[in-house]
N, C-alpha and C positions, 0 to 999 in steps of 0.2 A: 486721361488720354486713351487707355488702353478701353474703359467703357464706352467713351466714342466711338470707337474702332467696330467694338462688341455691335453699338446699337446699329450703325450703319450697315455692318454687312447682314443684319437681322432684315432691317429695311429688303434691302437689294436685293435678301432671297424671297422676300416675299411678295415684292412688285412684281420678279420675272417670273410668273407664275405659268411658264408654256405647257402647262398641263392641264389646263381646265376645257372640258370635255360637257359638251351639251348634246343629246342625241349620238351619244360616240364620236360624234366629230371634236378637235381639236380647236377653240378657238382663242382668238388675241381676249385680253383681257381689261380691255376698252373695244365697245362695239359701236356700232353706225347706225342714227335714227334715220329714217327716211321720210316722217312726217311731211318736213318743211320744203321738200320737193314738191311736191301735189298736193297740198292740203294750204292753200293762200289765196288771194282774189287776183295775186298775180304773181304764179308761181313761176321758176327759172324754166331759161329755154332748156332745149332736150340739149345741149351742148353743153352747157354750165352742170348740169345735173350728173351726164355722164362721167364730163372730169372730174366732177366732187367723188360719183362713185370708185372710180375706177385710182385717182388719191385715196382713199380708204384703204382700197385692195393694196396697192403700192404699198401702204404702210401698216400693210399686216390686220387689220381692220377687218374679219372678217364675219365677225356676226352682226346681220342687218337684221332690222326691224321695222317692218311698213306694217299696212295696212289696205285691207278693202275699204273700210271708211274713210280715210285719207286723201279726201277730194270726192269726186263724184262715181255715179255708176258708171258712168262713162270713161271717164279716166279718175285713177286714181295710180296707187304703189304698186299695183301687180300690173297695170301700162307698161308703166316706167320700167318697170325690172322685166318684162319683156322684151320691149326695144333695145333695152342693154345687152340682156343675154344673146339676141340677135345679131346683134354688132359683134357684143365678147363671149362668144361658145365658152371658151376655154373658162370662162370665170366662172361658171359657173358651177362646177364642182370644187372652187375654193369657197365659195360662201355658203355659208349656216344661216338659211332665210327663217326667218318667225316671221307670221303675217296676223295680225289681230280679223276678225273676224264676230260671228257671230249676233252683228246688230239687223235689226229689221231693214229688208233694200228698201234703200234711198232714203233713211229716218235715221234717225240715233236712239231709239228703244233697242234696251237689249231684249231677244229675244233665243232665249235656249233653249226653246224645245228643239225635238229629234228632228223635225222636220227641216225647222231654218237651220240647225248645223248643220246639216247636209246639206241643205242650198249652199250655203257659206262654202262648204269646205269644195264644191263641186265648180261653185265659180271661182275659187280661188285656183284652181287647176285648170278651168277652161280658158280663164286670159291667162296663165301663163302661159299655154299650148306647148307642154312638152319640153321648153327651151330651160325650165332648171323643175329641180325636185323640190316638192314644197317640203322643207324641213320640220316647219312646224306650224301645226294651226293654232293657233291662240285666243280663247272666249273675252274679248274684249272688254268684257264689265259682266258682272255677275246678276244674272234676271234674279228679280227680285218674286215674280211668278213661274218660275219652276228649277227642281230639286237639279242640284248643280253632277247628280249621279246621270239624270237622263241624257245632259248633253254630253258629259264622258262617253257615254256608253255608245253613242252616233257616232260620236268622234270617231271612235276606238276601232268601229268597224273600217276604219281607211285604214288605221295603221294596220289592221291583220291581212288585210288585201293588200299591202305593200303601196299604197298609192300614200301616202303620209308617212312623215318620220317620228311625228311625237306630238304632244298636246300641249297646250301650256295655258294658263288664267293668268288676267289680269283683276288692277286694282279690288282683289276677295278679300272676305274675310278670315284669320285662323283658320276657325271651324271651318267655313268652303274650304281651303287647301286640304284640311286632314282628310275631309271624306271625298274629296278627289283623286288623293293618290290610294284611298281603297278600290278604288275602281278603275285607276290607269296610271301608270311611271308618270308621272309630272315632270315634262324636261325642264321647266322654268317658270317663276314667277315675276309678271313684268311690275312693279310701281313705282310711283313717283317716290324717288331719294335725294337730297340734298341737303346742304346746310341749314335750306331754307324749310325743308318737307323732312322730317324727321318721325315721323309717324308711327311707323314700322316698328322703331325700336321699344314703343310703348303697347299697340296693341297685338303683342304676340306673331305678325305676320314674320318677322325677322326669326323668331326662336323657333318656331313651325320648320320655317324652311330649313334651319338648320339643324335642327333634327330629323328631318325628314330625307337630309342632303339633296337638297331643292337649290340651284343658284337661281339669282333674284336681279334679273334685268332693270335696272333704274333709270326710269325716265326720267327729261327735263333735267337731269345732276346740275346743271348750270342754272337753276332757279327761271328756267325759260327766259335765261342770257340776262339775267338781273346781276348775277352773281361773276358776270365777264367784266362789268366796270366801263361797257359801254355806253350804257342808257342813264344818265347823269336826271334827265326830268321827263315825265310822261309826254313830254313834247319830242323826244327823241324817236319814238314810236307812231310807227306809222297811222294815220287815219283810220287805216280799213283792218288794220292788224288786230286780229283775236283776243290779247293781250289786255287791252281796254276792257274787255269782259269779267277781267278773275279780278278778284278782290284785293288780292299782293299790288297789287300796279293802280289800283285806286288813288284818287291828288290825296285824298286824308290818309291813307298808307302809305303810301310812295316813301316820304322823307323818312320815316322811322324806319323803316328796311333799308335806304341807303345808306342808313349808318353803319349797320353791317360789312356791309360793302365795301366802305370806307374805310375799316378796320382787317378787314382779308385785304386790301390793298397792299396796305402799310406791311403786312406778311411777304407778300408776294414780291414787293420792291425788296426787300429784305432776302428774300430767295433766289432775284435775279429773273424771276419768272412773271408767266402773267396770274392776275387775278383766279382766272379762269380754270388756269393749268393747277392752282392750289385746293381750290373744289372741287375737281375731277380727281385729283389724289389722296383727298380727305374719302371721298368715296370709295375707293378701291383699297382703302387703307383697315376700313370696316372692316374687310374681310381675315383680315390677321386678328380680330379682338378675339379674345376665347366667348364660345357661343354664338356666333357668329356665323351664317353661310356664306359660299364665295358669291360677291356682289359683284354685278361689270357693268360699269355706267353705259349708256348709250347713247351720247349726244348728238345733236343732228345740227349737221353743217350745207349749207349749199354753195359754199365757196372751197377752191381746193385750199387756198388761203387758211382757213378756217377750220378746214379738216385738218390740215398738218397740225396745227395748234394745240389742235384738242388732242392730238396723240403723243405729243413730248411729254414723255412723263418724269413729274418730278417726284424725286423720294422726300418725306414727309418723316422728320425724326420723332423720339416719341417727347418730347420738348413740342417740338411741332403743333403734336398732333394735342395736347395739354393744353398749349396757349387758346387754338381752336377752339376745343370743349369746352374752355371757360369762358370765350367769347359768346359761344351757343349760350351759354349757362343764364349767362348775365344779361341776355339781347333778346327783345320784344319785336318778336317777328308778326306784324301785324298783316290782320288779311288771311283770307283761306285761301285753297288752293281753286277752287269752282265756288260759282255762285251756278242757281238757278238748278233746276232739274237734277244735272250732271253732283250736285254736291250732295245729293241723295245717297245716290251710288260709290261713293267714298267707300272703298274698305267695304261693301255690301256682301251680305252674306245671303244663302238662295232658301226657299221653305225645304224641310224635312221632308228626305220620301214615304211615302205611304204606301209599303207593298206587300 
């Protein structure tokens, strides 16, 4: 009994973790995607969108993560987070914005050179106009034709002008993160984490960041809502829905991964919780392992429904977290995470400078 006692309040001090600190700012430790705002063939009204945001904020939610790629040039996540801030002034010195950035306008090629980061970072402050501080600009995939120092060093020049709070990479490799943070503080590293994307823990991105004391924003934690217990057969899933494209949701993958599912279920009944709420706590539970950096999922909801959900957090004992691992252990997660172009750029690392 008494080691009960021990492991739960081990738990409990390491969920409440209101210390973790990105660009100096203070944030919750469950953050907010903004993808599934503006990034669909038919995305929520500004109504629906707003209340999701602003339930986030209510619930302590307050590191978001959009995108200029996240819909069009036209509109996308720095629209959206304009028209909000417009309405809610006041919100916007509680939120800790990361924007990804740096793809070719109007294409999905990354492109790092100094030129396009500076487009990038220049439009990403021209639609927001003033109405919040861009926290952080984020190199959305790492070009594979040029040295990932040259786009640091573009960057860099906004945070010394005070117009940018900090930089951040996504889906890189090791190496790209090490010789990133020689050349600029790394407030964060965004990639894909979950039960289902466990990647990280094998090619070094995980042990970089935590030696580096890099936190490591994780996208999709919800296996892109496979791992909510929702989507029972690929019929579930809309026509025009993106999802149809990645390999995990393929009819020949499908049933072998919803076994998975099936089995965090039977957990989650068991905890009195949802599915959902067990894989968002396996994730933030990472961050207690030794070697480990602090991890903060960032799921994206466009229902306030959905945002509440995602933010009950449950404690996850280390029985819990055992049973889990060896569910992982034993389970054939079939399917990548991208097909096509996009699964190039997995984990990519940039050429060596020549200077």
């Amino acid at each position: 009994m008494a080691s009960n006692v021990v492991e739960k309040a081990k738990d409990v001090l390491n969920l409440n973790k209101d210390d973790i600190k990105i660009v100096g700012q203070k944030v919750h430790h469950t953050g907010y995607g903004l993808m599934g705002l503006t990034w669909r063939s038919n995305p929520p009204s500004q109504e629906q969108c707003f209340e999701a945001m602003k339930t986030a904020l209510e619930n302590k939610s307050n590191f978001w993560n959009g995108g200029e790629i996240y819909g069009t040039v036209e509109r996308n996540s720095l629209h959206l987070l304009r028209e909000y801030f417009e309405k809610y002034p006041k919100d916007a010195s509680k939120v800790v914005l990361s924007i990804k950035g740096g793809i070719e306008k109007g294409g999905r090629r990354p492109d790092g050179s100094a030129e396009n980061t500076r487009r990038s970072i220049d439009e990403c402050l021209t639609v927001l106009a003033g109405t919040k501080k861009l926290d952080i600009w984020e190199a959305a995939r790492a070009d594979p034709t040029t040295p990932i120092e040259i786009s640091m060093r573009a960057a860099n020049e906004y945070v010394k002008a005070g117009k940018l709070g900090g930089i951040a990479l996504s889906e890189c490799s090791a190496n790209t993160i090490r010789r990133a943070a020689k050349e600029v503080k790394v407030a964060c590293v965004e990639v894909e984490f979950s039960l289902f994307s466990t990647q990280i823990l094998d090619n070094d991105v995980a042990k970089v960041c935590a030696e580096l004391h890099i936190p490591i924003a994780a996208y999709s934690p919800l296996g892109r809502g496979f791992l909510t217990g929702q989507i029972k057969s690929p019929s579930d899933i809309p026509a025009d829905d993106l999802r149809h494209h990645i390999p995990r949701f393929y009819p020949e993958n499908f049933d072998k991964n919803l076994k998975v599912v099936n089995e965090l279920e039977q957990i989650s009944k068991r905890k009195g919780c949802t599915s959902g709420q067990v894989a968002l706590a396996w994730v933030r539970a990472q961050s207690r392992k030794p070697g480990m950096p602090t991890i903060i999922p960032i799921p994206g909801a466009s229902s306030p429904e959905r945002v509440k959900e995602n933010l009950v957090e449950v404690d996850l004992s280390e029985n819990d977290l055992k049973e889990i691992d060896s569910l992982l252990a034993s389970a054939e997660i079939a399917g990548g995470r991208y097909d096509g172009p996009l699964a190039a750029l997995e984990h990519a690392d940039t050429p060596e400078l020549k200077e």
